[in-house]
N, C-alpha and C positions, 0 to 999 in steps of 0.2 A: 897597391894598397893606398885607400884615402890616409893623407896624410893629418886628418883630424883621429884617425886611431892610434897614432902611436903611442898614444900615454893614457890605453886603453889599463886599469889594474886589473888587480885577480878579484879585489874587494867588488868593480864595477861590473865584472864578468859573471862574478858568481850570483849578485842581487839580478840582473837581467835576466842572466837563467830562470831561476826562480819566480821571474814576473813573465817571464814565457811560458811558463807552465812545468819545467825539470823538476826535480827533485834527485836530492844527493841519494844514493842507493847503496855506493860503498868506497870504499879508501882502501889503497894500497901502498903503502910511507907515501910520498906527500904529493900523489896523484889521487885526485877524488875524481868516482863517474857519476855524473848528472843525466837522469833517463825522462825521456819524455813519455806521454801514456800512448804517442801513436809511434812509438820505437824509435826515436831519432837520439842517440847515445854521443854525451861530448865529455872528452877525459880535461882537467884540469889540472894543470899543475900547480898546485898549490904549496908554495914557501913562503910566502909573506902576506896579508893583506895589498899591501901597498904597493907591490911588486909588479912591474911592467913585465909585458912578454914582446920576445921580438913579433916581430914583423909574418915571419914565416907560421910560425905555432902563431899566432892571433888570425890569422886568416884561415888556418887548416879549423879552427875550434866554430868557427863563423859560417863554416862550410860544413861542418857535424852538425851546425845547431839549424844549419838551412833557412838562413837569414840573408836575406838581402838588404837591399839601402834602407829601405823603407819602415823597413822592421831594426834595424839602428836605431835609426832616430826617434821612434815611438816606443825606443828601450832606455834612451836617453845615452848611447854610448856614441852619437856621432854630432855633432856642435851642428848647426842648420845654420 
């Protein structure tokens, strides 16, 4: 894991999504699924705005969203 994600929030994850193209589709207590239109499905877990995720769930959500470096940084979640 780049060590420029680790204070990746749920606030930064969720606006990314959203400029990727997802939309929020539905909520289950405080796990929301964000669906893309070509089926690539990423679960959030959603407690705080401001709220950090470890290490492991930030990389497994990064890997739903089928993003690489490239698409980071043009999300504005990885510092250049």
């Amino acid at each position: 894991m780049n060590p420029a994600l680790k204070s990746v929030t749920t606030k930064a994850i969720v606006s990314a999504l959203g400029a990727d193209g997802f939309v929020w589709t539905r909520s289950k207590g405080s796990h929301r699924v964000y669906r893309h239109a070509d089926g690539r499905r990423v679960v959030v877990a959603f407690h705080r705005p401001g709220a950090t995720f470890p290490p492991k769930t930030l990389a497994a959500m990064i890997a739903a969203a089928g993003w690489q470096e490239e698409d980071l940084r043009r999300l504005g979640l990885l510092r250049s």
